[in-house]
N, C-alpha and C positions, 0 to 999 in steps of 0.2 A: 438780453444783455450782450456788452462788448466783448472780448477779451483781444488787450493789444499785448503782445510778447516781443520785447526791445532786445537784443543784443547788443552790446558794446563790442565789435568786433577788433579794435585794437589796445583792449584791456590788457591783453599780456605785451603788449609791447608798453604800456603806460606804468604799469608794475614793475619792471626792469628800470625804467627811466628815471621818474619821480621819486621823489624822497617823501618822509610820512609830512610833512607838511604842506606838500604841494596834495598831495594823495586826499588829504582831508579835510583842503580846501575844496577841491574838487567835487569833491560826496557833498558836500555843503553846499556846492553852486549847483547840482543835480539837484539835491533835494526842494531847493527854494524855487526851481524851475519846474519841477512835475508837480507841485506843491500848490501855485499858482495855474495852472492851467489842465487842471480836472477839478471836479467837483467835489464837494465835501461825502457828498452821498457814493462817491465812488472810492475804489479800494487800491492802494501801490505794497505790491510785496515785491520777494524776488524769489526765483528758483535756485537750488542747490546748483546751480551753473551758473548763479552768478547773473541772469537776464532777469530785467526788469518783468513784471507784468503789472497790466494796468486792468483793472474792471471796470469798466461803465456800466452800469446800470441805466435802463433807460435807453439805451443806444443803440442804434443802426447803424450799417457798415460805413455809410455818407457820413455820418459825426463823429464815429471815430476814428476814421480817415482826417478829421480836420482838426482831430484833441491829437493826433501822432505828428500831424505838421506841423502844429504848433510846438509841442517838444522841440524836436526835429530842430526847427527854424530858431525857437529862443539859446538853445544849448550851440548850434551854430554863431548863435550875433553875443550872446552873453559868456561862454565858458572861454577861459583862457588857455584850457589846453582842448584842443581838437579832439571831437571822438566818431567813431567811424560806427554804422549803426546796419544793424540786419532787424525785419521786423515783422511782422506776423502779424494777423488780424483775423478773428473768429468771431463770428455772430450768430447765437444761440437764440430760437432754433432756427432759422433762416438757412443757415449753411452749412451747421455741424449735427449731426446726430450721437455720436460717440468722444469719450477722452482722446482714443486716440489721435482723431481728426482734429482736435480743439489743440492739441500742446504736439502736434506731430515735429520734424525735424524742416517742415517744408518753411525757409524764410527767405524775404526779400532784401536785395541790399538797397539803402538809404544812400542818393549820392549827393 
């Protein structure tokens, strides 16, 4: 399996800004966008921080590289407010042997 880990790295500027109706439109246009472009067999939670994570099942580093661009690319051309993204990719066991290694602090920024 996959594991993608999303940060929204200008959440706390987007908290200060918007008001609850923009805020929950938003989770709304998140939702309908991760929603549509992963699989049913696969899994969307979030961490106590607030970062998405995404499970593929199934998945190599190549497809879920292309399930994060697709995110990525739809939340760019469909959300009406801009979100700025840090992201992480773990494939189990190919490249992780421990939790640590799988959910560590090490992310990429999305530009």
């Amino acid at each position: 399996f996959s594991l993608i880990r999303l940060a929204i790295t200008n959440a706390p500027d987007l908290e200060a800004s918007l008001g609850l109706k923009a805020k929950m439109e938003l989770v709304r246009e998140l939702e309908t966008i991760l929603g549509t472009n992963i699989r049913e067999t696969d899994m969307i939670s979030f961490t106590p921080e607030g970062d998405i994570v995404m499970l593929l099942l199934d998945c190599d580093r190549a497809r879920a590289e292309l399930v994060l661009g697709r995110v990525v690319a739809k939340s760019q051309e469909i959300l009406a407010t801009p979100l700025a993204y840090k992201h992480q990719i773990a494939c189990v066991p190919d490249q992780v042997k421990d939790y640590e290694a799988l959910l560590g602090p090490q992310m990429l920024v999305d530009e």
